[in-house]
N, C-alpha and C positions, 0 to 999 in steps of 0.2 A: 913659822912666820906669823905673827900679830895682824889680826885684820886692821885693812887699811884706819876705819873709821874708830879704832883705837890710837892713833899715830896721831889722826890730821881734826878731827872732831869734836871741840868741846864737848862737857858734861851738858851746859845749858843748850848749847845748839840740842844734842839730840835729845832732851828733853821739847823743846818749841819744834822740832818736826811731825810729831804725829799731830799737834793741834793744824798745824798748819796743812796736814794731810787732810783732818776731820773738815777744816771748812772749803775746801777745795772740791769733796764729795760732795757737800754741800750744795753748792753751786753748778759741780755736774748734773745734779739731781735736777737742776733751775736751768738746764740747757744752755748753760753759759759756752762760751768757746776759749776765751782769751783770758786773764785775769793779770792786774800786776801789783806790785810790791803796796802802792798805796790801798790797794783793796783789803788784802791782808791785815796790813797794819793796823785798819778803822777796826777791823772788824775787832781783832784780838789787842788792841791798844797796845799796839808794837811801833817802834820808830821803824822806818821802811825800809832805812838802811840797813840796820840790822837785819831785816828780814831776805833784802838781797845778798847781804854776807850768807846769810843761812845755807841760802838754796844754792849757790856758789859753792859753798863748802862741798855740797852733793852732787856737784857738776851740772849745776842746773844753769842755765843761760839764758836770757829774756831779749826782746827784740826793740828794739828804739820804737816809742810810740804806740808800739803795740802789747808789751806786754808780755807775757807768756802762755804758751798755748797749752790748755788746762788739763787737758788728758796728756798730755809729755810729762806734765810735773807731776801729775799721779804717780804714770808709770817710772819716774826714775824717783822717787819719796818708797814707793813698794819693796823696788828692787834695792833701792841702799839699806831700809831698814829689814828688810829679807822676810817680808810680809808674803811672797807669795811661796815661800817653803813654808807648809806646815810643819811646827814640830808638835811631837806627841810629849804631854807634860802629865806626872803623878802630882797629886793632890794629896798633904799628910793633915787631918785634922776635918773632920766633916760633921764641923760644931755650927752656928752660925754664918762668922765668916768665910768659912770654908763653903758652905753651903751656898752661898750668895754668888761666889767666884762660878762655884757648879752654874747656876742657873743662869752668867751671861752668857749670851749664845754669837756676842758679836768676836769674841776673843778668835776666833779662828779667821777672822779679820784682818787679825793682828798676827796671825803666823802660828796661834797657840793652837794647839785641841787638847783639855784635860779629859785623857782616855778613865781613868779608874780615880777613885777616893780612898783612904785607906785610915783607917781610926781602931781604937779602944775599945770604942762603945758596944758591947754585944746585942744589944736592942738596934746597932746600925750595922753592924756586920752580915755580909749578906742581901743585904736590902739596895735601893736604887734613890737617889736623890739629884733629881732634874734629867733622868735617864741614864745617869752615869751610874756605874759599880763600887759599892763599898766593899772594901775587903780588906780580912785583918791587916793592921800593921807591920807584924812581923813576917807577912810576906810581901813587903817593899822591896827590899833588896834583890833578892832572887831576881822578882817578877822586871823590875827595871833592867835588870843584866840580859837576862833573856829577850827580853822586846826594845832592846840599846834604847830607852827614855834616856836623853839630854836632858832636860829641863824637870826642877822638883819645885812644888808649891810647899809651904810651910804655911798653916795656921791654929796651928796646938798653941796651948800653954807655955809662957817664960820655960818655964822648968821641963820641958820635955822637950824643948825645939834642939837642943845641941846632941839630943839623941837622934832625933829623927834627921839633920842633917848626917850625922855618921853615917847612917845607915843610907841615906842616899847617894854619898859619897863612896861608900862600899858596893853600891851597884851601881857606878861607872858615870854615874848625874852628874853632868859637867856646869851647868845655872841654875842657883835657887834664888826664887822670889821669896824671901821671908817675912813674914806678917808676924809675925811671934817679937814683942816688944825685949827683942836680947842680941846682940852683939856675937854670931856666929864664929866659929874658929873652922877653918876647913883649910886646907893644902892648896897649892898650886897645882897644877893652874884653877882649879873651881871659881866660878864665879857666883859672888854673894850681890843680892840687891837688896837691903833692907826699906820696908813700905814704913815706915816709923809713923804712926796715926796719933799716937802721946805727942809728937813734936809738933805735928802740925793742928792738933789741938791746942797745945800751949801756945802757940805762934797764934794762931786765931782769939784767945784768949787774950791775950797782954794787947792786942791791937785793939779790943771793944772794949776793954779797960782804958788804957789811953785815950781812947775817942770821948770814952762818958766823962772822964774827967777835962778835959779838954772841952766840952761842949760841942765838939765840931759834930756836924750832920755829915753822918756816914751814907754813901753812896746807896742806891735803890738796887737791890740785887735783887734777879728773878732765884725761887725758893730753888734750886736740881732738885730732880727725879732723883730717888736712890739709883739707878742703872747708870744713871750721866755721873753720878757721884765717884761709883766702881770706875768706871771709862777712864773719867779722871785721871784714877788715880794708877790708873795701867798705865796709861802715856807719861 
């Protein structure tokens, strides 16, 4: 049976719920108690209806006047996006961006923990990057069957990534997050999430192009932190 939130849940909705979750913390942080649709929307430059469809979508309910009570939409935002199961995720490729993924620590946040690293590189084999364990590649498979890893991270090479998903799919890894600029082939049921970073450079690209030709002054954006960057581009 299909989880619900495959059935009834746009793509875009669950994309705008973890932002919506991140300034909600936010605001717990600021001992807030209440919050409603207009807050959200200032903040994240969302129309507010939308924003009520959202949380509607997740059973969420607000109160005439009042709003919504700000720890209830935490805890039903956690519980639909299954933020309070950890799962244990392999990491294939502990190059840069692999490395970077290693050293966010809010990922467990998010439901994730990447237990091990796994690469090529004999100079990383062995070795620990942001406290995690590198270890050969070719003991992915095995090592995911044995410890039931769900979740595989991709950030190899084009040309190595349709290997390294076999091989994750060979040890029972039911979602991969893939960072490797290629178009994976894997069986049902697997799930594939491509992070496509080429697309959304082009897309950033063609818009600062347009603006300069165009002459329009483009809006003042604070610079992100590389970490806020990563966060990003998890939600």
């Amino acid at each position: 049976m299909e989880p619900k939130t495959a059935k009834t849940v746009p793509e875009p909705t669950l994309r705008r719920l973890p932002l919506y979750h991140r300034f909600l913390k936010d605001l717990q942080g600021a001992r807030r108690e209440f919050v409603s649709c207009t807050d959200i929307g200032l903040d994240l430059d969302l129309d507010p209806t939308q924003v009520r469809k959202d949380l509607e979508a997740v059973g969420v309910v607000g109160r005439p006047r009042v709003g919504y009570v700000l720890v209830a939409v935490i805890e039903k935002l956690e519980d639909f996006l299954g933020w309070k199961n950890i799962n244990d995720a392999f990491l294939a490729g502990a190059g840069s961006m692999g490395s970077a993924l290693l050293g966010y620590h809010k990922f467990e946040q998010c439901g994730l923990k990447i237990v091990a690293a796994f690469d090529l590189d004999p100079s990383k084999i062995g070795g620990q990057i942001h406290g995690k364990h590198v270890l050969a590649l070719g003991k992915l498979t095995d090592l995911a069957r044995r410890m039931h890893i769900l979740i595989g991270i991709i950030t190899v090479p084009a040309a190595e990534a349709q290997n390294v998903a076999d091989m994750m799919v060979a040890g029972g890894i039911r979602a991969i997050w893939n960072f490797a600029p290629i178009r994976l082939r894997v069986p049902e049921p697997v799930i594939v999430h491509n992070e496509d970073l080429y697309c959304s450079l082009a897309s950033l690209s063609q818009k600062l192009s347009k603006s300069l030709k165009t002459g329009s002054t483009p809006q003042t954006l604070a610079v992100p932190k590389p970490a806020d960057v990563v966060a990003r581009s998890i939600h």
